[in-house]
C-alpha positions as CSV (number, residue, x, y, z in Angstrom):
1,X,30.4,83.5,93.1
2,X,27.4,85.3,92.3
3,X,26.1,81.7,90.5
4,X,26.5,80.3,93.7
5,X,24.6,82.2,95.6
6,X,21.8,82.5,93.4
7,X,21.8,78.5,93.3
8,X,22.3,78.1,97.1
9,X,19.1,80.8,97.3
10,X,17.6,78.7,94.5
11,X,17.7,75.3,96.7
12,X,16.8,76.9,99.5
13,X,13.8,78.4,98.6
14,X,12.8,75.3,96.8
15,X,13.0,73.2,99.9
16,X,10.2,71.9,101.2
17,X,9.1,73.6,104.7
18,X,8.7,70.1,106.5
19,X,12.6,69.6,105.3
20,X,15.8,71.9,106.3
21,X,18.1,72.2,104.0
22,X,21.4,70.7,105.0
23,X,24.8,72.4,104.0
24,X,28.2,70.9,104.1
25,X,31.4,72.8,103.4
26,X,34.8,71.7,102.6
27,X,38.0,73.5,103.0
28,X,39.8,71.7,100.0
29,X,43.2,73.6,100.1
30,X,43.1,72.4,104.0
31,X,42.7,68.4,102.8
32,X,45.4,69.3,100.0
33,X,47.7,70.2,102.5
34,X,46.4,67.6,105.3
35,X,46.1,64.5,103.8
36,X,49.2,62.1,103.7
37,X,49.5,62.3,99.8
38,X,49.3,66.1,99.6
39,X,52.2,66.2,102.2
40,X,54.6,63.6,100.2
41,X,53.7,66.0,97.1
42,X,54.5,69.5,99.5
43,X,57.7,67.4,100.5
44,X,58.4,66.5,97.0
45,X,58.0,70.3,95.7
46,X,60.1,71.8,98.2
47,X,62.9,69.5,97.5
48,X,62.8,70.2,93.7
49,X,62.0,74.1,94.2
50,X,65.1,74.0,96.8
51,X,67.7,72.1,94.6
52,X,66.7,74.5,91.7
53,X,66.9,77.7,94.2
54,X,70.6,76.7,95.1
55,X,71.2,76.4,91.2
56,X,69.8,80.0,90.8
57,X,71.9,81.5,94.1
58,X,74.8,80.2,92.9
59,X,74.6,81.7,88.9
60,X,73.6,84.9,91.3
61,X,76.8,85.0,93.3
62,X,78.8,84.4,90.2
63,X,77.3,87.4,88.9
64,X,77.6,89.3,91.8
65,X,81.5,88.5,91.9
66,X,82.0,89.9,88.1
67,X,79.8,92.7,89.2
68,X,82.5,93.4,92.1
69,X,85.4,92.6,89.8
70,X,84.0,95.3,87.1
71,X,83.9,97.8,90.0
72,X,87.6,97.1,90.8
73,X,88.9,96.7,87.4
74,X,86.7,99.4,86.0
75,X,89.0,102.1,86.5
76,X,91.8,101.0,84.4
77,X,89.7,99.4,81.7
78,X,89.1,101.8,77.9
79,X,85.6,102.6,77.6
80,X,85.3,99.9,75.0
81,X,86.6,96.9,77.9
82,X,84.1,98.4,79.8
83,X,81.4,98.7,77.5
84,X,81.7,94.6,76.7
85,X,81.9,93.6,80.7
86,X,78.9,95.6,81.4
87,X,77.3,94.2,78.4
88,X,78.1,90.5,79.3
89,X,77.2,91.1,83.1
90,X,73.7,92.5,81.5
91,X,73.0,89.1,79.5
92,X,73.8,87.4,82.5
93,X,71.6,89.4,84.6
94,X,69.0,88.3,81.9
95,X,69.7,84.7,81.7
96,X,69.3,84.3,85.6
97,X,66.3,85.6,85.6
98,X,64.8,84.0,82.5
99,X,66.1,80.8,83.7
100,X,64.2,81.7,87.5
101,X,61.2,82.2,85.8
102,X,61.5,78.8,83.6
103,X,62.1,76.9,87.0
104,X,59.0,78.8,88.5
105,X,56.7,77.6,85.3
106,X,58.3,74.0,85.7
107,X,57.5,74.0,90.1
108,X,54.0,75.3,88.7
109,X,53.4,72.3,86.6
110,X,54.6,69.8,88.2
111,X,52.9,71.1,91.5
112,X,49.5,70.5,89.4
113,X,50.6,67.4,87.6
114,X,51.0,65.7,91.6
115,X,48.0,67.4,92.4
116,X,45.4,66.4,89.9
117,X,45.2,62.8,91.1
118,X,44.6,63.8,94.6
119,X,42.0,66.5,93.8
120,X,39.8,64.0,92.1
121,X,40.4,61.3,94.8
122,X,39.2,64.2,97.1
123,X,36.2,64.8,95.2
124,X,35.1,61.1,95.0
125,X,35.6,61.4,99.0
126,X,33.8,64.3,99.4
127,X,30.9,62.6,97.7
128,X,31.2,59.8,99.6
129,X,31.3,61.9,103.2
130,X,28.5,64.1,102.1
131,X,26.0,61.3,102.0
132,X,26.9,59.5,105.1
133,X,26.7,62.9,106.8
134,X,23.3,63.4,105.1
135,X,24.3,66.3,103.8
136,X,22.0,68.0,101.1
137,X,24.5,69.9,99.4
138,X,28.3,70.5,99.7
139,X,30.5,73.3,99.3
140,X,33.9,74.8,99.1
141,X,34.5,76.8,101.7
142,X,36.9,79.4,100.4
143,X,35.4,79.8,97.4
144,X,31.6,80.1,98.2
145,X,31.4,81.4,102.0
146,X,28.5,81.5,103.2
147,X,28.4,84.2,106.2
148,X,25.1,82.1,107.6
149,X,23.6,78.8,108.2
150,X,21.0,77.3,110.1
151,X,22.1,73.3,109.3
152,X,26.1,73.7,108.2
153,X,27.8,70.8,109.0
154,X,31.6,71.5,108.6
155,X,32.9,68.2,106.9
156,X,36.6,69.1,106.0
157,X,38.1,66.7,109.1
158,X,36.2,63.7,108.6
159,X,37.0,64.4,104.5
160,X,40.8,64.4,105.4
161,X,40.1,60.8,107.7
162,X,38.0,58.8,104.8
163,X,40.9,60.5,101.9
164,X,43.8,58.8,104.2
165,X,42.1,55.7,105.0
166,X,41.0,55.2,101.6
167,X,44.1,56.1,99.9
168,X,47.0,55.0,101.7
């Protein structure tokens, strides 16, 4: 971030008097979520994440049922029956939540296997917005914030039009 600012500085002080420096800023994670393709791939993630959550809640209630059978049974069961039901509710415990954190890494890279086509389509858009809008440079808004500028120009609506128009 520091970079940044030290370029932006850089650029600014470089400028010729006679010519303002022209910002543009881009909230990417708002055209990620905006854009007709980023929707289809939010649509797509929440239908994978929810068929594997129903997967997980069921394995969970299953557990929780031996859990409650244990408590009933656990009175009349030798230490040694209870010893082995508490050990094989354990390995459960730890399969569920090794198998929720395998589905979690899986979401996670599918999420940026749908996303990395988009995020460069954005990028050629952004370029291509930036110089229509005469824009001397362009930045990402969340990343970078600038708390001040004379000539910002706000370009993350008209990238979100030219991504959809271009990219059907």
């Amino acid at each position: 971030m520091k970079i940044i600012s030290v370029a932006l500085l850089a650029i600014t002080l470089a400028a010729p008097a006679a010519h303002a420096l022209v910002l543009g800023k881009v909230d990417i994670q708002k055209v990620l979520l905006t854009v007709k393709q980023g929707q289809k791939v939010r649509e797509e993630l929440k239908k994978e994440f929810d068929k594997k959550q129903g997967s997980l809640q069921k394995e969970e209630g299953s557990i929780r049922k031996m859990q409650e059978d244990f408590q009933k049974q656990g009175v009349v069961m030798n230490d040694k029956a209870k010893a082995k039901k508490e050990q094989e509710i354990q390995e459960k415990i730890i399969l569920l939540q090794q198998k929720s954190m395998s589905y979690q890494k899986e979401i996670q890279e599918m999420e940026n296997k749908l996303k990395k086509p988009i995020l460069e389509r954005v990028k050629e858009v952004i370029d291509e917005v930036s110089k229509s809008a005469s824009v001397d440079m362009t930045y990402e808004s969340s990343t970078a914030p600038i708390v001040y500028a004379k000539d910002e120009k706000d370009l993350t609506d008209d990238v979100v039009k030219a991504y959809d128009k271009k990219f059907k």
